[in-house]
KEZALO-779045 format. One line per field, with one value per atom (N, C-alpha, C): atom name; x, y negated, z. Coordinates in nm, 2 decimals. Layout:
REM KEZALO-779045
atomo: [CA:...]
east: [X:...]
north: [Y:...]
up: [Z:...]
//
This chain:
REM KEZALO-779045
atomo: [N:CA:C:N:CA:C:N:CA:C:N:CA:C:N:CA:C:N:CA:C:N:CA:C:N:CA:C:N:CA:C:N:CA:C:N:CA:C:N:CA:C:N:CA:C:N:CA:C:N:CA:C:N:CA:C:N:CA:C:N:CA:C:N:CA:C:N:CA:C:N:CA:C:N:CA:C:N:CA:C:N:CA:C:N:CA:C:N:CA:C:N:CA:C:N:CA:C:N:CA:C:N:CA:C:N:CA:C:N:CA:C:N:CA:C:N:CA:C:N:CA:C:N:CA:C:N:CA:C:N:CA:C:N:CA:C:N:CA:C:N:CA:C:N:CA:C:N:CA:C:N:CA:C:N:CA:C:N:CA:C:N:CA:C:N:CA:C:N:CA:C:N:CA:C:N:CA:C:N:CA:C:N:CA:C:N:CA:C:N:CA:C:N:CA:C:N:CA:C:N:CA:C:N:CA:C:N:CA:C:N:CA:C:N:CA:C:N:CA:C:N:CA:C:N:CA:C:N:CA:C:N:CA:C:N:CA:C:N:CA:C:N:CA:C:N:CA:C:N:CA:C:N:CA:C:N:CA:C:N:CA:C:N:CA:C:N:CA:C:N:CA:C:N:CA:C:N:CA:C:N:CA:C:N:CA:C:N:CA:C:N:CA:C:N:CA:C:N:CA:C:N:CA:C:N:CA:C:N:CA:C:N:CA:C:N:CA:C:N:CA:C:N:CA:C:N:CA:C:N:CA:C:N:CA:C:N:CA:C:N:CA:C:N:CA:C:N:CA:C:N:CA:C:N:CA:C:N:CA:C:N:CA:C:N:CA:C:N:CA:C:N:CA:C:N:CA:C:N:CA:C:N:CA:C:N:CA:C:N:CA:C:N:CA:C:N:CA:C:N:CA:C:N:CA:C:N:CA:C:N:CA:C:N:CA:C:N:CA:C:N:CA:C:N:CA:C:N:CA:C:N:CA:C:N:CA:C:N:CA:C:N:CA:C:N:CA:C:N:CA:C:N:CA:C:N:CA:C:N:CA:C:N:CA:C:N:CA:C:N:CA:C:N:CA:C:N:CA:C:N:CA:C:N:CA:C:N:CA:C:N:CA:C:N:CA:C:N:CA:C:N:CA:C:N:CA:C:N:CA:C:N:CA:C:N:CA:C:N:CA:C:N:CA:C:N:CA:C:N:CA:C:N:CA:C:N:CA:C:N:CA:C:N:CA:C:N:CA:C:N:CA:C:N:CA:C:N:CA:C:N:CA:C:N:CA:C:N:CA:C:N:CA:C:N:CA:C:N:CA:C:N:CA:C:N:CA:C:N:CA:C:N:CA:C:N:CA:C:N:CA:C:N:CA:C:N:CA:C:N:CA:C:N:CA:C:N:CA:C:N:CA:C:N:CA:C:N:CA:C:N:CA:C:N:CA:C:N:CA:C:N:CA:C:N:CA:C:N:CA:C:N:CA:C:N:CA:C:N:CA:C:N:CA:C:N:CA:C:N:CA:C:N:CA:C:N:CA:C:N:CA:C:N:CA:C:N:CA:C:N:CA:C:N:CA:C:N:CA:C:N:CA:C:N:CA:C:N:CA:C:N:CA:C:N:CA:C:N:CA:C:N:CA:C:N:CA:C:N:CA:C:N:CA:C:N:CA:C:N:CA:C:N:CA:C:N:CA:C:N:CA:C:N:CA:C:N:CA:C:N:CA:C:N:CA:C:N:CA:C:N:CA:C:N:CA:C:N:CA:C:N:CA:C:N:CA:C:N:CA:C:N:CA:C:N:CA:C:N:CA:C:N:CA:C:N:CA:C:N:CA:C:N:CA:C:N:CA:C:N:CA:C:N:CA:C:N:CA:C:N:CA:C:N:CA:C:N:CA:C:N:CA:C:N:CA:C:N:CA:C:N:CA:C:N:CA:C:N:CA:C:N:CA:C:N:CA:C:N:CA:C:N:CA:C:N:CA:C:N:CA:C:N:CA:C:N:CA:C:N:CA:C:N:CA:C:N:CA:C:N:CA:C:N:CA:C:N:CA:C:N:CA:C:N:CA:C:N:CA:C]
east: [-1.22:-1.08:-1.08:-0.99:-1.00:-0.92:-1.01:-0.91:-0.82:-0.68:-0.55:-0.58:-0.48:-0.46:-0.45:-0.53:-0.55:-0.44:-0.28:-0.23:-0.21:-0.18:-0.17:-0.13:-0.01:0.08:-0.03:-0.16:-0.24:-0.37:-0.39:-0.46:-0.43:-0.31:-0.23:-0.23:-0.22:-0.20:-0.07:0.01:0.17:0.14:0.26:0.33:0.29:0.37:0.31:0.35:0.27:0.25:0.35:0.46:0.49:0.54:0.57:0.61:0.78:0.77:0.96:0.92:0.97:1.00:1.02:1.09:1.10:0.97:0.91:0.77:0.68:0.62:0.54:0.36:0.35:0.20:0.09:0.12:0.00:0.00:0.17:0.21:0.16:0.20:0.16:0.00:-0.09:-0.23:-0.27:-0.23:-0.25:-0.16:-0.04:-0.06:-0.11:-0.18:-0.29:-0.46:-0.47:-0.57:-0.59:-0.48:-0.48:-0.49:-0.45:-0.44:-0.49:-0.66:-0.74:-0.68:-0.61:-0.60:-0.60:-0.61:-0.60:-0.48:-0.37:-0.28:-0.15:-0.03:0.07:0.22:0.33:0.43:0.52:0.63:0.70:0.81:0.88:1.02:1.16:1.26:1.39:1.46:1.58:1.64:1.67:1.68:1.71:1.58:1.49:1.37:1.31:1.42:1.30:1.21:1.05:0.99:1.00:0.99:1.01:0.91:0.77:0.66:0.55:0.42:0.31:0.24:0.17:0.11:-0.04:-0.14:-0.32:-0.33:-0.52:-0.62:-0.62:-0.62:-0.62:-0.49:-0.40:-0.27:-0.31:-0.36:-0.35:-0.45:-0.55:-0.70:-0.65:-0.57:-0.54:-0.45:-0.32:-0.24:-0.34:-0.44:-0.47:-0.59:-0.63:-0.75:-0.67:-0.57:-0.46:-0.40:-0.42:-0.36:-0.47:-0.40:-0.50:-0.58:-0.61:-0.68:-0.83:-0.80:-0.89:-0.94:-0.84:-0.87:-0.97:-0.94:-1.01:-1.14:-1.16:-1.32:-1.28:-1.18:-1.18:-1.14:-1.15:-1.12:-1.16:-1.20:-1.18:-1.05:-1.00:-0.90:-0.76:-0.64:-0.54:-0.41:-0.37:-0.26:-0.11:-0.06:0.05:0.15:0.25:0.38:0.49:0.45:0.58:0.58:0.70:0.70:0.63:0.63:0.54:0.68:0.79:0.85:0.82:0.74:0.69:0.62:0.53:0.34:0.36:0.41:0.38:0.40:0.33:0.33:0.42:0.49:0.68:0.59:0.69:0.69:0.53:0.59:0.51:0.43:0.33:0.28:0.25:0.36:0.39:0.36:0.34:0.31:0.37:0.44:0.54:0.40:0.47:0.41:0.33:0.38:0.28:0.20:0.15:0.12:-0.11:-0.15:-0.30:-0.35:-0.46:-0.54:-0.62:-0.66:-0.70:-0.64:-0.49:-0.43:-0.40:-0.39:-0.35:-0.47:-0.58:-0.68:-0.71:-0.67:-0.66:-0.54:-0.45:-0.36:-0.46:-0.54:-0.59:-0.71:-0.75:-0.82:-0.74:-0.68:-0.57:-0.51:-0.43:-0.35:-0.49:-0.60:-0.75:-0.71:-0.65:-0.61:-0.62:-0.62:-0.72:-0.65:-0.49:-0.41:-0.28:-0.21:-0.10:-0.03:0.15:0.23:0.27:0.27:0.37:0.49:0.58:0.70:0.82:0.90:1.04:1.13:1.22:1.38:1.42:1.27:1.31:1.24:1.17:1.11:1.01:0.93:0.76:0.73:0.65:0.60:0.47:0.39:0.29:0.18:0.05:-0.06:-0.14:-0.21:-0.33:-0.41:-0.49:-0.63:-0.75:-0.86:-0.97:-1.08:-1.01:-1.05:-1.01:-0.91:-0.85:-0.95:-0.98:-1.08:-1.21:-1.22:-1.39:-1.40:-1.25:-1.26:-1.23:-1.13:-1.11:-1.25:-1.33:-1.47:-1.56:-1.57:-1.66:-1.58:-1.51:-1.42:-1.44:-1.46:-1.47:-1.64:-1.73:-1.89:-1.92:-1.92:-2.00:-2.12:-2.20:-2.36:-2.40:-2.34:-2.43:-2.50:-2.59:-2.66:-2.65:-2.62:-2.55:-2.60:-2.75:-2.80:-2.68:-2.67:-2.65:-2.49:-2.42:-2.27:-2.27:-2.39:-2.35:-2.31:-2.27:-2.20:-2.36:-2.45:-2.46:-2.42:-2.53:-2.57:-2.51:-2.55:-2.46:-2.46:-2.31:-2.30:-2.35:-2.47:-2.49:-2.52:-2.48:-2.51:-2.64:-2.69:-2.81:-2.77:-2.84:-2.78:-2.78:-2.83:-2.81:-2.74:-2.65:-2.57:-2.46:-2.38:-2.31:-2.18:-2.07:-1.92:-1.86:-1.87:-1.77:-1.85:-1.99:-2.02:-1.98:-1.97:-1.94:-1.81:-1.74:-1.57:-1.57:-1.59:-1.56:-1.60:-1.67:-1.76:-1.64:-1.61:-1.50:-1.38:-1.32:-1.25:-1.20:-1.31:-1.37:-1.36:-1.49:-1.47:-1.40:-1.29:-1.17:-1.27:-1.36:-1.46:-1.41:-1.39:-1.37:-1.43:-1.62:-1.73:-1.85:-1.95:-2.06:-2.17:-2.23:-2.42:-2.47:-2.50:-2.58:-2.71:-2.80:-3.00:-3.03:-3.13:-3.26:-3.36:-3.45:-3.54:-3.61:-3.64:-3.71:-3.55:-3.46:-3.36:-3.36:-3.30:-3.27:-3.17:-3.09:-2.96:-2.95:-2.86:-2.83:-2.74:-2.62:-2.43:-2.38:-2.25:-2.18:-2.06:-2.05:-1.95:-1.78:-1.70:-1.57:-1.43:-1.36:-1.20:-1.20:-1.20:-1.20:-1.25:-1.40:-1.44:-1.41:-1.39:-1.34:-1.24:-1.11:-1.06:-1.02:-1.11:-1.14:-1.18:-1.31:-1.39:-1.30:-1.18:-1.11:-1.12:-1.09:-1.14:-1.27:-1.33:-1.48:-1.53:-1.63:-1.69:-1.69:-1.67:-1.74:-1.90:-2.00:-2.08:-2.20:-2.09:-2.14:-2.24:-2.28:-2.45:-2.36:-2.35:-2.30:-2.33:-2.47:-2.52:-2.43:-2.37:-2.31:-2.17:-2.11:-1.98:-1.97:-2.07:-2.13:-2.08:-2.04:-2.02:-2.16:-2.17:-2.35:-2.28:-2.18:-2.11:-2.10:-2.27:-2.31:-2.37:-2.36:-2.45:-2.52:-2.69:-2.76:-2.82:-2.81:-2.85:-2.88:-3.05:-3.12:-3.03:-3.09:-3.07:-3.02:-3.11:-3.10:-2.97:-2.90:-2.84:-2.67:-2.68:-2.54:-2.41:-2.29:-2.20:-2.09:-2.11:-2.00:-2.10:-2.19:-2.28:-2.26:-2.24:-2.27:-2.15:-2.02:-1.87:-1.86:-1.91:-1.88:-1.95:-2.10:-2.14:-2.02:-1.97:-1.90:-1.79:-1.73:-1.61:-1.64:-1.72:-1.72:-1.78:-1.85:-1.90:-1.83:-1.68:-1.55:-1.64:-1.69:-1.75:-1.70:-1.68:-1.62:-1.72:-1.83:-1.96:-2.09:-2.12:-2.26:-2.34:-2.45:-2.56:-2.72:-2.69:-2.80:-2.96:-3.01:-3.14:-3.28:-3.36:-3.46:-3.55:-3.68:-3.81:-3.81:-3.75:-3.70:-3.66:-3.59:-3.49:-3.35:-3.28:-3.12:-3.12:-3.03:-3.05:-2.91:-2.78:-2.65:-2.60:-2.48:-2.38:-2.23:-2.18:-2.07:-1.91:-1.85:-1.79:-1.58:-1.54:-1.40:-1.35:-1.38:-1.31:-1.36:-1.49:-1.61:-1.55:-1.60:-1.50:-1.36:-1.32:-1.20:-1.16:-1.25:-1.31:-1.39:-1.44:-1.51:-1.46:-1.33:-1.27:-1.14:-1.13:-1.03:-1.10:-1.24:-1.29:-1.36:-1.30:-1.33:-1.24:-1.09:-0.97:-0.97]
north: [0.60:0.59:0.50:0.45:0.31:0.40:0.39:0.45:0.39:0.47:0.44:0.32:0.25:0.15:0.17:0.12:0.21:0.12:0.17:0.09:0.08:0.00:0.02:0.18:0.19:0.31:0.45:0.45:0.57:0.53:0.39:0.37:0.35:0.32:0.26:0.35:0.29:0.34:0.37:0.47:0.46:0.62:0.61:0.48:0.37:0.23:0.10:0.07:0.04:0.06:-0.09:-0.12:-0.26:-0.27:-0.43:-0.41:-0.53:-0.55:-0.67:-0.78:-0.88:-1.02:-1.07:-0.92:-0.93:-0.86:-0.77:-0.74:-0.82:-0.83:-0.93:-0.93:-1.04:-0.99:-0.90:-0.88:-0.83:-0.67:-0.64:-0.48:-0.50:-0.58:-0.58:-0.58:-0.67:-0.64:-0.48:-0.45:-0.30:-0.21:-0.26:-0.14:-0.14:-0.28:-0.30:-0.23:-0.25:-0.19:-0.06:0.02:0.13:0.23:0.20:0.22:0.15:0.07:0.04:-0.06:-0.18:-0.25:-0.44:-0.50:-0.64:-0.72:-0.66:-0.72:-0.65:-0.70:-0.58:-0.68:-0.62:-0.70:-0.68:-0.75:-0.75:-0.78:-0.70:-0.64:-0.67:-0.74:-0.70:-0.59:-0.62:-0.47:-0.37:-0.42:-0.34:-0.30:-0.34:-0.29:-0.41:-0.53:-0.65:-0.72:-0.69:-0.81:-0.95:-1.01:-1.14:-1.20:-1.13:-1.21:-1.13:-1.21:-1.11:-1.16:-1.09:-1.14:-1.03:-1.11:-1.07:-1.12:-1.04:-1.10:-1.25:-1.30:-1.46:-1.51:-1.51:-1.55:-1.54:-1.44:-1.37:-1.50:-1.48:-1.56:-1.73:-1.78:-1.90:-1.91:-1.83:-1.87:-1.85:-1.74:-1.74:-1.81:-1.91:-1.98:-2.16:-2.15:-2.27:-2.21:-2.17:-2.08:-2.21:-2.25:-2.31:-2.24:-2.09:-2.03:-2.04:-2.06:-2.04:-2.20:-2.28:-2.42:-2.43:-2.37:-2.45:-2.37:-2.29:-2.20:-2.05:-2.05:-1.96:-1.79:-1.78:-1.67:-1.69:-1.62:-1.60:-1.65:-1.52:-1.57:-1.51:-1.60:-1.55:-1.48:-1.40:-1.38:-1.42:-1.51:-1.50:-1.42:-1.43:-1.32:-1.37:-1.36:-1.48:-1.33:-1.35:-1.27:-1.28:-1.19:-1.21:-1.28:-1.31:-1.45:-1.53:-1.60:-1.73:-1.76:-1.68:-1.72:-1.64:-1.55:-1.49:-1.61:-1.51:-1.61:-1.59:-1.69:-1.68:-1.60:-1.51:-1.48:-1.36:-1.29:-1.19:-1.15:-1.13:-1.18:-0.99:-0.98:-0.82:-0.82:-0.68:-0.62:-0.51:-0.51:-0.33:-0.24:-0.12:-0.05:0.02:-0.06:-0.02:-0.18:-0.23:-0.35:-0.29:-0.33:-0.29:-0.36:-0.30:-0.31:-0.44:-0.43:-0.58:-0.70:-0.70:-0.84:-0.79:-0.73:-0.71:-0.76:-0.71:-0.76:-0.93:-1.02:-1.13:-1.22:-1.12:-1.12:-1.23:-1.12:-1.17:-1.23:-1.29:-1.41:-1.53:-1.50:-1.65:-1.68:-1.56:-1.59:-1.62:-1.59:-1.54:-1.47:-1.32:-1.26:-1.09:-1.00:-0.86:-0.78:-0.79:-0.71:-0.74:-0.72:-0.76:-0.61:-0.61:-0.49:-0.47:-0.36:-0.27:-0.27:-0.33:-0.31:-0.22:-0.19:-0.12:-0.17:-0.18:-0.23:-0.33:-0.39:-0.49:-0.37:-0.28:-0.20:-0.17:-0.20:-0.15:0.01:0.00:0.14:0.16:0.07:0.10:-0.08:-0.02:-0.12:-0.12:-0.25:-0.23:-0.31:-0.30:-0.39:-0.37:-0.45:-0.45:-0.34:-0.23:-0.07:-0.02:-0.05:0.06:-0.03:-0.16:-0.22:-0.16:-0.11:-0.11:0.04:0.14:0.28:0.24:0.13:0.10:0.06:0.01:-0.06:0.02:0.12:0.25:0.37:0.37:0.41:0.36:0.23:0.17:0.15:0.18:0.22:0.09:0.00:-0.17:-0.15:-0.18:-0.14:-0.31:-0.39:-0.55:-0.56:-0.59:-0.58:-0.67:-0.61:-0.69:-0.82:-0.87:-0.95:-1.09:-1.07:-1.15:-1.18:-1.10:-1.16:-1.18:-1.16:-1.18:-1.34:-1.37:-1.49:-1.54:-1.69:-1.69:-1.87:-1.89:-1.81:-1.75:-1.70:-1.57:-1.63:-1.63:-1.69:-1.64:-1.67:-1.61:-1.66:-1.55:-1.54:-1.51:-1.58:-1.49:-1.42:-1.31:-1.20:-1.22:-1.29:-1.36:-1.50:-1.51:-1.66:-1.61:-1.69:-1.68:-1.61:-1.50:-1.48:-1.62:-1.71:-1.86:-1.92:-1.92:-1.97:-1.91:-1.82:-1.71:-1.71:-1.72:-1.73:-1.85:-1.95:-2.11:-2.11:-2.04:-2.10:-1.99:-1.85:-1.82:-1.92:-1.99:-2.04:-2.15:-2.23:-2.35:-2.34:-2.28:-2.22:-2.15:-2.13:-2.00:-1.88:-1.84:-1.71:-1.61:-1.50:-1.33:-1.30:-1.34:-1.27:-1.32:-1.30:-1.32:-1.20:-1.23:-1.15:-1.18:-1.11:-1.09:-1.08:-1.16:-1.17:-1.16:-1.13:-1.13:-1.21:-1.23:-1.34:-1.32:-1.23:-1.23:-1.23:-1.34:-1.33:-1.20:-1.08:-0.95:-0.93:-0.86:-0.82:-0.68:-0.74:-0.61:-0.54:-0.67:-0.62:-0.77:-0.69:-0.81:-0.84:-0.96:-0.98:-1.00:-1.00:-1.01:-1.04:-1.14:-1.16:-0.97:-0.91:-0.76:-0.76:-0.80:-0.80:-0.87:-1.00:-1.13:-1.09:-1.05:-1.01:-0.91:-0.79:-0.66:-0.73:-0.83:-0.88:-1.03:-1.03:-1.13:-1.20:-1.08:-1.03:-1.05:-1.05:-1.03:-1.19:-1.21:-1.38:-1.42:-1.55:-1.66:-1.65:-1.64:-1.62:-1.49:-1.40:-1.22:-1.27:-1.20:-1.19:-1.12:-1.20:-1.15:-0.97:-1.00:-0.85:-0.75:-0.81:-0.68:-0.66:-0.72:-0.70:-0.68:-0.72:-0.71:-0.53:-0.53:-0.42:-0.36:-0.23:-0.19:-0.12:-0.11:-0.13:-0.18:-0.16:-0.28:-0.17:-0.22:-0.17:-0.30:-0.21:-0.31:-0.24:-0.31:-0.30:-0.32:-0.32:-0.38:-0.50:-0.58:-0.66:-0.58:-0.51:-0.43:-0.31:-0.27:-0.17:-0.21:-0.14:-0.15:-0.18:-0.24:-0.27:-0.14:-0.11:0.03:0.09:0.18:0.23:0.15:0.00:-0.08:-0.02:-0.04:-0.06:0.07:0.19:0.33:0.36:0.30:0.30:0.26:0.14:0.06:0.17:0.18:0.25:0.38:0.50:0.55:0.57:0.43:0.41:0.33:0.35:0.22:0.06:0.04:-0.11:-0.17:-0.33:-0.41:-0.52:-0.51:-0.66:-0.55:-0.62:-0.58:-0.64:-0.62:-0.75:-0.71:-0.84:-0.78:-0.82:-0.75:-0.76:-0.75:-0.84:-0.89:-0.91:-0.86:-0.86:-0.85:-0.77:-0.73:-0.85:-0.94:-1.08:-1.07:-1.12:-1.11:-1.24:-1.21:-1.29:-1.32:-1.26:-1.26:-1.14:-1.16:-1.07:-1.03:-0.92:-0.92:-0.88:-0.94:-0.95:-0.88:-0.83:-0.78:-0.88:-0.95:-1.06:-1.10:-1.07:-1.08:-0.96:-0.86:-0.73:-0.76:-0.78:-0.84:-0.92:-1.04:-1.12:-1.03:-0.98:-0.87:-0.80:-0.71:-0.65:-0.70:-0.80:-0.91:-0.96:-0.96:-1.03:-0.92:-0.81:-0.67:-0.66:-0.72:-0.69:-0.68]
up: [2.62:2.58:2.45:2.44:2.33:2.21:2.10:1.98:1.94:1.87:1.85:1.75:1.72:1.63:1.51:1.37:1.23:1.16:1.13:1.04:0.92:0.83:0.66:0.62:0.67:0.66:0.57:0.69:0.69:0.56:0.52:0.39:0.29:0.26:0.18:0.03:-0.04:-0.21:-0.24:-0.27:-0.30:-0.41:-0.49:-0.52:-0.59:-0.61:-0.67:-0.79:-0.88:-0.96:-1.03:-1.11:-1.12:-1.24:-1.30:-1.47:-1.40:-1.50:-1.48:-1.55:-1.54:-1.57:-1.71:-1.82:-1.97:-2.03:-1.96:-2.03:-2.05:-2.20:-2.23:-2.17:-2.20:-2.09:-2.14:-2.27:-2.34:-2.29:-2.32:-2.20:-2.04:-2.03:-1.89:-1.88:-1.95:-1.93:-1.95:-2.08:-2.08:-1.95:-1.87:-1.79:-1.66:-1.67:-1.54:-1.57:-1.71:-1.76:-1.76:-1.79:-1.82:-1.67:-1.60:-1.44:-1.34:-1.42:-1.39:-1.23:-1.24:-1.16:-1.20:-1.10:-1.14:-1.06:-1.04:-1.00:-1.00:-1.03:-0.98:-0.98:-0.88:-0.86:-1.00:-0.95:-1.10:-1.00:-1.05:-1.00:-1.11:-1.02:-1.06:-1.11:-1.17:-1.26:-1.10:-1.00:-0.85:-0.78:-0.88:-0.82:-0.68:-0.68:-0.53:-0.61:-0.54:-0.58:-0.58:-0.68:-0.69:-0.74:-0.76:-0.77:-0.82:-0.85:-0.86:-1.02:-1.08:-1.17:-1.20:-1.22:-1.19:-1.28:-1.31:-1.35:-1.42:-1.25:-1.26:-1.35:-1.33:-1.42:-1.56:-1.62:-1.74:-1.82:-1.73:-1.75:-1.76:-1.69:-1.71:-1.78:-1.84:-1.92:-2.07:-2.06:-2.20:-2.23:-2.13:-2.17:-2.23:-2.18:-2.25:-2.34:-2.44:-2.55:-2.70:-2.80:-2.87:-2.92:-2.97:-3.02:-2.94:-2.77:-2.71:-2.69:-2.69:-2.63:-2.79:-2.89:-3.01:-3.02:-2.94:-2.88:-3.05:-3.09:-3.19:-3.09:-3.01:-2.94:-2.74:-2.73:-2.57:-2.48:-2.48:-2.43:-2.53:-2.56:-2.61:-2.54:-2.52:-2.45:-2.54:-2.49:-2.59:-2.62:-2.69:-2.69:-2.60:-2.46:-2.37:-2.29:-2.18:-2.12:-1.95:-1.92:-1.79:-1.67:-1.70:-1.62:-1.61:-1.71:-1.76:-1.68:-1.63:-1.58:-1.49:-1.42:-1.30:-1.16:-1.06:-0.94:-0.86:-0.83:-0.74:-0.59:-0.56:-0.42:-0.46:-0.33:-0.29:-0.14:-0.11:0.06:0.07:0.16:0.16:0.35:0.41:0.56:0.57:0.64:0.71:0.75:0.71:0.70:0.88:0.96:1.13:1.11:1.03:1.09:1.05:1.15:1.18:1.04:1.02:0.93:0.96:1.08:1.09:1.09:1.08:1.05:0.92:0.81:0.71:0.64:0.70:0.64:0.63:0.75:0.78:0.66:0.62:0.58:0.41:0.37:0.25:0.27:0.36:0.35:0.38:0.42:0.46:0.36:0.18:0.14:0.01:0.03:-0.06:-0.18:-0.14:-0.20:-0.19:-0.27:-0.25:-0.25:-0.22:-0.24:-0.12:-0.04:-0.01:0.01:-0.05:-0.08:0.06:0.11:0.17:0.12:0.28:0.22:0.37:0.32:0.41:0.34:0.43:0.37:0.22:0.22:0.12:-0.05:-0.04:-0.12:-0.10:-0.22:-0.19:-0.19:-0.07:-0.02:-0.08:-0.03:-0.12:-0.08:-0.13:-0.20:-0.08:0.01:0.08:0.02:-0.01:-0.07:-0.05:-0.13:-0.07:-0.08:-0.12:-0.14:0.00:0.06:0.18:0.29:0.26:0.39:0.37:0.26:0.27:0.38:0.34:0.43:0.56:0.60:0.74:0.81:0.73:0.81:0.83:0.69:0.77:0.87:0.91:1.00:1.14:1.13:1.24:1.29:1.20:1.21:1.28:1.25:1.26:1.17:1.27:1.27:1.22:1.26:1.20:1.04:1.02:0.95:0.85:0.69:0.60:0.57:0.60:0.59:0.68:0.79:0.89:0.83:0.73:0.74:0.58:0.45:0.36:0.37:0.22:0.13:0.07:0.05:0.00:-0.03:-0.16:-0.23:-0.39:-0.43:-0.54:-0.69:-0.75:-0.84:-0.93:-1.04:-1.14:-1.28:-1.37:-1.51:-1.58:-1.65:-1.74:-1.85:-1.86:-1.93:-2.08:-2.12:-2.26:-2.29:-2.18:-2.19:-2.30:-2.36:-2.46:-2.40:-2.45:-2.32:-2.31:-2.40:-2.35:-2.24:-2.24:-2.11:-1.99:-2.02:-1.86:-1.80:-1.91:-1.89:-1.86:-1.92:-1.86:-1.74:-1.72:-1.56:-1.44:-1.50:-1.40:-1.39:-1.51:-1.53:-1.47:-1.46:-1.39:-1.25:-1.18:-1.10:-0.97:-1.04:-0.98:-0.91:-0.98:-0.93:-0.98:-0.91:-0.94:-1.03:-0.99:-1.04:-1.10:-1.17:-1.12:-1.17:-1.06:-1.13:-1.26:-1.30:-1.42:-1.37:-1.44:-1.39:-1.50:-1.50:-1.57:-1.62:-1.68:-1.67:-1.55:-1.48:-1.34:-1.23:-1.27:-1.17:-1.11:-1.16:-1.09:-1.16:-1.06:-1.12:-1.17:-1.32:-1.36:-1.42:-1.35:-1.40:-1.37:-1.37:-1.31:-1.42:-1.44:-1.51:-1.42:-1.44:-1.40:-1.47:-1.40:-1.48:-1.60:-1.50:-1.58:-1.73:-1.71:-1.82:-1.93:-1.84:-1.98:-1.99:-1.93:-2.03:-2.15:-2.09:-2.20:-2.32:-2.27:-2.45:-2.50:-2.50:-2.49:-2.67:-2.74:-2.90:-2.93:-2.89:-2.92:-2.96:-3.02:-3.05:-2.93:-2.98:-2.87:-2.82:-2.89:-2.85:-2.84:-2.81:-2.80:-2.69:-2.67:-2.55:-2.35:-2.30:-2.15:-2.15:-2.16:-2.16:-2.23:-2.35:-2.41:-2.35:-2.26:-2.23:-2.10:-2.00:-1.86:-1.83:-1.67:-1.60:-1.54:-1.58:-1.50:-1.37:-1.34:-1.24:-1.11:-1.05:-0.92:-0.83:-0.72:-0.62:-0.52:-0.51:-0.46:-0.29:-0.21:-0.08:-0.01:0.06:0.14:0.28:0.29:0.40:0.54:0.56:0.68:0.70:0.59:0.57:0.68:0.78:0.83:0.81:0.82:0.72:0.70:0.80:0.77:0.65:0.64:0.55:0.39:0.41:0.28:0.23:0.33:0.28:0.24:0.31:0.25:0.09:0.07:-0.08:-0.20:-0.09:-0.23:-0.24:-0.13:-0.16:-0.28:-0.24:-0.28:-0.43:-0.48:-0.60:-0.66:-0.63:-0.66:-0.74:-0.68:-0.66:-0.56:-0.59:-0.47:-0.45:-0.47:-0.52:-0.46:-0.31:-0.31:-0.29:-0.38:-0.37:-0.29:-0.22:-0.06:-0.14:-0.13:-0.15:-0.05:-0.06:0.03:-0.04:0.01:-0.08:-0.22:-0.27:-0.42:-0.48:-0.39:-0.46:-0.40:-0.48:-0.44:-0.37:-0.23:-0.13:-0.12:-0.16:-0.10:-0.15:-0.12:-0.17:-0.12:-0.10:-0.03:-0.08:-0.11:-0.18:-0.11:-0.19:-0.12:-0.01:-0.03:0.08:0.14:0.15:0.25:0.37:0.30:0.38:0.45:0.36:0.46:0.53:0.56:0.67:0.77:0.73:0.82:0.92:0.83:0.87:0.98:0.90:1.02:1.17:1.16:1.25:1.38:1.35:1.42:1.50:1.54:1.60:1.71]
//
């Protein structure tokens, strides 16, 4: 018997968390921070979304800030409001629509989040947390070797934070590995991070501002099993390991390529 159809509805995050169009971004970073998230809609005085503002946004409006263009600061956030820099339009899915086109949803838009919506109101959040549970759900035995990313962008753990942040910046990368002098991983840096140590010198040590916030996982390890570690070790970055060397890495949107390609 073929099992039922898994839709957003049953993974979904509600309620959604959102700021408005006069809140400045520095509020807004803190109430993405504080509710530990990297993206959230921004809503009209009626409550329609009218657009989204992330990580990414925050990271590019404040790396064009002079403080930062003149290397005297990381990143600056200015005193503008989050109207200014947010991103027009919102890439939303009704709430019966399968996980596996939702999932398809954010590799096509290359994005880790798309809103649940009814009647023109958000219901709730699917992202690349609810694929990692749809995938071990769905128990895909292929072996993480065969579908990681590579190869894996990395930092050495004593690069300066301006190097690390230029290079996301540059880039347009989520993430990267943190290595070792024996190339081993041992944290990951992230938009997240750069912008927590935003205050901090230009040339603080990666290491000291780096996430220990990783999980590592043999080649062989099944993907439902990988996806269930991450999930439940709220990690989104798994880094595949072969012969005690980092081989690849799988990343939220890796999953949800994954997960789209299971339909």
């Amino acid at each position: 018997m073929t099992p039922p159809a898994m839709t957003v509805s049953i993974l979904m995050n509600s309620p959604v968390v959102s700021v408005t169009p006069e809140m400045t971004l520095d509020v807004a970073y803190r109430t993405c921070f504080d509710r530990r998230i990297s993206c959230v809609p921004v809503v009209d005085a009626s409550g329609r979304p009218i657009g989204v503002l992330s990580d990414t946004d925050l990271l590019r409006v404040g790396r064009l800030q002079p403080a930062s263009l003149a290397g005297l600061q990381i990143i600056d956030l200015p005193a503008e409001p989050v109207g200014q820099h947010m991103h027009q339009g919102i890439v939303t899915v009704s709430e019966d629509t399968r996980v596996e086109y939702a999932a398809q949803k954010l590799v096509d838009h290359t994005i880790h989040r798309v809103f649940v919506e009814r009647a023109g109101r958000l219901t709730g959040v699917f992202s690349t947390e609810e694929v990692l549970v749809a995938l071990r759900e769905k128990r895909i035995g292929t072996p993480i070797v065969e579908v990681m990313t590579t190869p894996v962008n990395t930092v050495f753990m004593h690069a300066p934070l301006s190097d690390a942040v230029a290079r996301l910046d540059r880039a347009h990368m989520s993430g990267l590995a943190v290595v070792d002098e024996h190339d081993h991983p041992v944290g990951v840096f992230t938009k997240t991070e750069a912008l927590k140590a935003r205050d901090k010198p230009t040339n603080t040590s990666v290491e000291d501002v780096m996430s220990y916030a990783m999980l590592h996982q043999n080649g062989r390890t099944p993907l439902f099993r990988a996806a269930a570690h991450a999930y439940e070790t709220s990690t989104r970055r798994v880094l595949v390991m072969q012969d005690r060397k980092l081989a690849g890495i799988l990343t939220g949107l890796d999953f949800a390529r994954l997960l789209a390609a299971s339909k």
